[in-house]
PyMOL CGO cylinders between C-alpha atoms (Angstrom):
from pymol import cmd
from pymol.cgo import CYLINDER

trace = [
    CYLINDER, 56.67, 79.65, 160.11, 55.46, 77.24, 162.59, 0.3, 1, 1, 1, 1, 1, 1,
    CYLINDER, 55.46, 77.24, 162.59, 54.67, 78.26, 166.17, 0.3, 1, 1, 1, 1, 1, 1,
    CYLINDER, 54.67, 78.26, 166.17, 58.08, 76.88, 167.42, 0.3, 1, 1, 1, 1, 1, 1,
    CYLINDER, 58.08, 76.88, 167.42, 60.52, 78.89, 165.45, 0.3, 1, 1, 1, 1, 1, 1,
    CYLINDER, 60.52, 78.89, 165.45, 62.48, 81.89, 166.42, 0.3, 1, 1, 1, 1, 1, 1,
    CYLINDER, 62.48, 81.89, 166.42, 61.31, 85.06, 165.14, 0.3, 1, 1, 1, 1, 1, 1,
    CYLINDER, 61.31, 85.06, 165.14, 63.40, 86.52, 162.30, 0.3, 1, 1, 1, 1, 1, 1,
    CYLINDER, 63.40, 86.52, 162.30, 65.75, 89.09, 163.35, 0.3, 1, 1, 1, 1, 1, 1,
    CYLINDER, 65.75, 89.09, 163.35, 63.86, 92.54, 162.20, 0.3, 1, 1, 1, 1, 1, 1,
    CYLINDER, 63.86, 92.54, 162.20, 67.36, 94.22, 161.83, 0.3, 1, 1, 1, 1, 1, 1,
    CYLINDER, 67.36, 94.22, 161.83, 68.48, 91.42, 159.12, 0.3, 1, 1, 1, 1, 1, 1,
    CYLINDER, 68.48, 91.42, 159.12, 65.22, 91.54, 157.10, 0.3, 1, 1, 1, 1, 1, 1,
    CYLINDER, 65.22, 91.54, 157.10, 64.81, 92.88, 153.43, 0.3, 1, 1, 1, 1, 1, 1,
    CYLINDER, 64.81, 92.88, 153.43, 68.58, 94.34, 153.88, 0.3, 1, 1, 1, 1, 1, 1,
    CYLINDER, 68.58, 94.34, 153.88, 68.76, 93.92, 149.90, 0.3, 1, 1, 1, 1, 1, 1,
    CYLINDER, 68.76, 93.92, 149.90, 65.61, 95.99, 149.77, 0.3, 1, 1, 1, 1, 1, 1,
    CYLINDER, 65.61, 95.99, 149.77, 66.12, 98.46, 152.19, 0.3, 1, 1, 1, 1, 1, 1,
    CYLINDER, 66.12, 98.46, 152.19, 69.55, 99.17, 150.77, 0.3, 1, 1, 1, 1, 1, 1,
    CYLINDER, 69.55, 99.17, 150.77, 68.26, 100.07, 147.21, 0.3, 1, 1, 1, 1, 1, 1,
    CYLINDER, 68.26, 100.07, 147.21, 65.54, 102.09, 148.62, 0.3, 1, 1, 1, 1, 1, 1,
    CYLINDER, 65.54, 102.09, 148.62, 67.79, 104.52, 150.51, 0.3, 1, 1, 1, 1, 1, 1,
    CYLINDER, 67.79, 104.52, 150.51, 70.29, 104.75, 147.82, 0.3, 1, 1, 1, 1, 1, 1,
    CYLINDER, 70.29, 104.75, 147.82, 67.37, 105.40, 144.80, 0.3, 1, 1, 1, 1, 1, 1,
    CYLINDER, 67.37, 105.40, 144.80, 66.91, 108.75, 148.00, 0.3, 1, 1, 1, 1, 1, 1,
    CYLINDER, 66.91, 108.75, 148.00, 70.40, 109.41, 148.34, 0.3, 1, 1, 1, 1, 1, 1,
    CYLINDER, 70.40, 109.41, 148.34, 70.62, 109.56, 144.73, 0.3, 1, 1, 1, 1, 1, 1,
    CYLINDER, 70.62, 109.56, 144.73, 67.58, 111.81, 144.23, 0.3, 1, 1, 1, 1, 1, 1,
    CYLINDER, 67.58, 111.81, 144.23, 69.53, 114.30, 146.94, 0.3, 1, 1, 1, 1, 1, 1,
    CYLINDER, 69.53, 114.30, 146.94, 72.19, 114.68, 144.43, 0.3, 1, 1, 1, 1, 1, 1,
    CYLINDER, 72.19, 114.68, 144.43, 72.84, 118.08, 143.49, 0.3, 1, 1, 1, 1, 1, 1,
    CYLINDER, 72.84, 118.08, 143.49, 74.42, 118.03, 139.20, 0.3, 1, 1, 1, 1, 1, 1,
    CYLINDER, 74.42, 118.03, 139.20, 77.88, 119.65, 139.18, 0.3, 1, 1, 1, 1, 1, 1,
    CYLINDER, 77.88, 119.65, 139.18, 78.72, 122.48, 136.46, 0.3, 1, 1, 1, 1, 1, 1,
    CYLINDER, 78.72, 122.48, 136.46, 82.16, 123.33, 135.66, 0.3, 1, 1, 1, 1, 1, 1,
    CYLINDER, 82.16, 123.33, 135.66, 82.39, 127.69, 135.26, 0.3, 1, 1, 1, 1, 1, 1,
    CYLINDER, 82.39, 127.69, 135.26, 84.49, 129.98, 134.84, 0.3, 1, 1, 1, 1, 1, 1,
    CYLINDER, 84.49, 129.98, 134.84, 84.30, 133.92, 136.16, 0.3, 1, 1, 1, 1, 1, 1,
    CYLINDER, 84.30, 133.92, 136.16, 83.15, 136.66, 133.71, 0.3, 1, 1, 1, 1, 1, 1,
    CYLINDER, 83.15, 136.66, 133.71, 85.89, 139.24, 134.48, 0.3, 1, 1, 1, 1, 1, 1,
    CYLINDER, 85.89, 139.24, 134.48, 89.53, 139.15, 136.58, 0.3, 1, 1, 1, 1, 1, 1,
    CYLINDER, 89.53, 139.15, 136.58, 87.35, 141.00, 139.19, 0.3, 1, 1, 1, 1, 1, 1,
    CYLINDER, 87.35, 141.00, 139.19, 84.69, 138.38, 139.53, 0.3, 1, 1, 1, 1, 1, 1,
    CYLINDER, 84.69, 138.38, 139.53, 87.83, 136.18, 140.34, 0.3, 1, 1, 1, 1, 1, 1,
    CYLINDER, 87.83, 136.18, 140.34, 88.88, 137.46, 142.62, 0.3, 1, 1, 1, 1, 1, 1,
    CYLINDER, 88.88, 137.46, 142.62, 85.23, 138.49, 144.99, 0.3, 1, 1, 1, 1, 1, 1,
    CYLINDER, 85.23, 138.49, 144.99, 82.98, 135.44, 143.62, 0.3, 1, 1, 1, 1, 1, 1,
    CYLINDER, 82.98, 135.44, 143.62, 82.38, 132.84, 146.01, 0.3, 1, 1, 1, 1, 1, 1,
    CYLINDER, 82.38, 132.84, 146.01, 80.08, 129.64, 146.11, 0.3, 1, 1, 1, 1, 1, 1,
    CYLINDER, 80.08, 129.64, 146.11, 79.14, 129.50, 149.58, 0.3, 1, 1, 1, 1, 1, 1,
    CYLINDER, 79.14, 129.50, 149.58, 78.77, 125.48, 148.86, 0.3, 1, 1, 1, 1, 1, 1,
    CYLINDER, 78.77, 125.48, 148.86, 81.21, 125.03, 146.19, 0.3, 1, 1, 1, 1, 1, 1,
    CYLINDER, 81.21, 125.03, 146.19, 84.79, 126.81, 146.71, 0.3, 1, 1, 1, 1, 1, 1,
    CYLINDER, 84.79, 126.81, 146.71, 86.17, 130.34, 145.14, 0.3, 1, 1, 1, 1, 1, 1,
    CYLINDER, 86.17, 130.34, 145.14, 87.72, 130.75, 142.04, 0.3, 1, 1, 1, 1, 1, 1,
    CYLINDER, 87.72, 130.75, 142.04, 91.98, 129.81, 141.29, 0.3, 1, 1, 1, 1, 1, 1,
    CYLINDER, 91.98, 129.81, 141.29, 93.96, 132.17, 139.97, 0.3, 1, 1, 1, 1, 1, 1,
    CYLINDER, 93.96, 132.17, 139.97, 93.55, 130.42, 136.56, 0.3, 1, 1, 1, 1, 1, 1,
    CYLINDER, 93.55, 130.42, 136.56, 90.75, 128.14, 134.83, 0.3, 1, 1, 1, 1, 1, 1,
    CYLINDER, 90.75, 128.14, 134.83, 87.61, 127.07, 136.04, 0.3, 1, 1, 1, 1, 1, 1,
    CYLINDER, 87.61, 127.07, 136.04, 86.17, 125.46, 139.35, 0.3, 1, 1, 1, 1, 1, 1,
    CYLINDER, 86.17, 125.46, 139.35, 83.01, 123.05, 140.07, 0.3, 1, 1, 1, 1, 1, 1,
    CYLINDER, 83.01, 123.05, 140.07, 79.90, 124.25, 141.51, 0.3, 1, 1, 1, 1, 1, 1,
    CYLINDER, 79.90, 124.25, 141.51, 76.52, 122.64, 142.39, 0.3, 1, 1, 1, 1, 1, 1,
    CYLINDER, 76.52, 122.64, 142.39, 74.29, 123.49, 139.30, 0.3, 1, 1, 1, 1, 1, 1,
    CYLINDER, 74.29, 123.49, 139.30, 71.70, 125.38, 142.30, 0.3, 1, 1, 1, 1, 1, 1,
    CYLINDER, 71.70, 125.38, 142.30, 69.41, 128.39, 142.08, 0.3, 1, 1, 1, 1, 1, 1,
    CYLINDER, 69.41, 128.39, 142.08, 72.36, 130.56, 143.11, 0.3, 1, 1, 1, 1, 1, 1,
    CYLINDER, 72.36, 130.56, 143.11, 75.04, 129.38, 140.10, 0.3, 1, 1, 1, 1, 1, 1,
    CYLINDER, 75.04, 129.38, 140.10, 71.60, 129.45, 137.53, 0.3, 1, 1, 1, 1, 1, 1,
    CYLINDER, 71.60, 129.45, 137.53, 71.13, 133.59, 138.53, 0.3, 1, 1, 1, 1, 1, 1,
    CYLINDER, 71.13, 133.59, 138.53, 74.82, 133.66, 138.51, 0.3, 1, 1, 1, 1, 1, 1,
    CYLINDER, 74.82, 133.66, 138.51, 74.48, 132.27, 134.70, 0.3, 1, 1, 1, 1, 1, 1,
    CYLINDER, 74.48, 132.27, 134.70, 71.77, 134.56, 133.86, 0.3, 1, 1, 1, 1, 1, 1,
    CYLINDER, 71.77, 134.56, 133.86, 73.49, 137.49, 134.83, 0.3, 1, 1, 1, 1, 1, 1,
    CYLINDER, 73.49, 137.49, 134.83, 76.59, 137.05, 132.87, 0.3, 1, 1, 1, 1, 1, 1,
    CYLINDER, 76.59, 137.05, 132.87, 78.66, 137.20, 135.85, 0.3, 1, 1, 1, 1, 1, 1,
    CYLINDER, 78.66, 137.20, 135.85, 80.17, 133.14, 135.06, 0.3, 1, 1, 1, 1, 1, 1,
    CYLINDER, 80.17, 133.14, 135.06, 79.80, 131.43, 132.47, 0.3, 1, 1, 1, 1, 1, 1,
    CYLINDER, 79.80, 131.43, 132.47, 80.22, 127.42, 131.79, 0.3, 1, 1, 1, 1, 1, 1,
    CYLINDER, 80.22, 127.42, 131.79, 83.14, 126.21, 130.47, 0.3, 1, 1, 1, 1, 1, 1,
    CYLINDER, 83.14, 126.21, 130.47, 83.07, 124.71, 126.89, 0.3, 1, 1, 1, 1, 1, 1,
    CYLINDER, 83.07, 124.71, 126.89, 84.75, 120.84, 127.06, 0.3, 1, 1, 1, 1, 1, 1,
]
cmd.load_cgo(trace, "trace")
């Protein structure tokens, strides 16, 4: 760059690079997904994911695979569905 020449745009710059970077964080944020299914009828019916959704009436629902779905797991109270 010689003393004559417009300065590059600082917007436009290592766009390739900056791209990658932020989606190599977005992908980091990711939470997995876990397909379950309630223990009991009752469960069904009161069990909640306060990020996911509630249960249907029938089959199984995705949840974020968080601490709250693992204790869920623990305690017996869903299970994951087999594929």
């Amino acid at each position: 760059m010689t003393p004559g020449d417009p300065a590059p745009d600082p917007k436009s710059t290592n766009i390739p690079a900056k791209k990658s970077r932020l989606e190599a964080i977005a992908e980091g944020k990711r939470v997995p997904m876990v397909r379950v299914v309630p223990a009991s009828e009752e469960i069904r019916r009161v069990l909640r994911h306060p990020r996911g959704m509630a249960f249907r009436s029938s089959g199984s629902v995705e949840w974020p695979r968080d601490k709250l779905t693992e204790r869920w797991l623990r305690d017996g109270s869903i299970t994951t569905e087999e594929s």
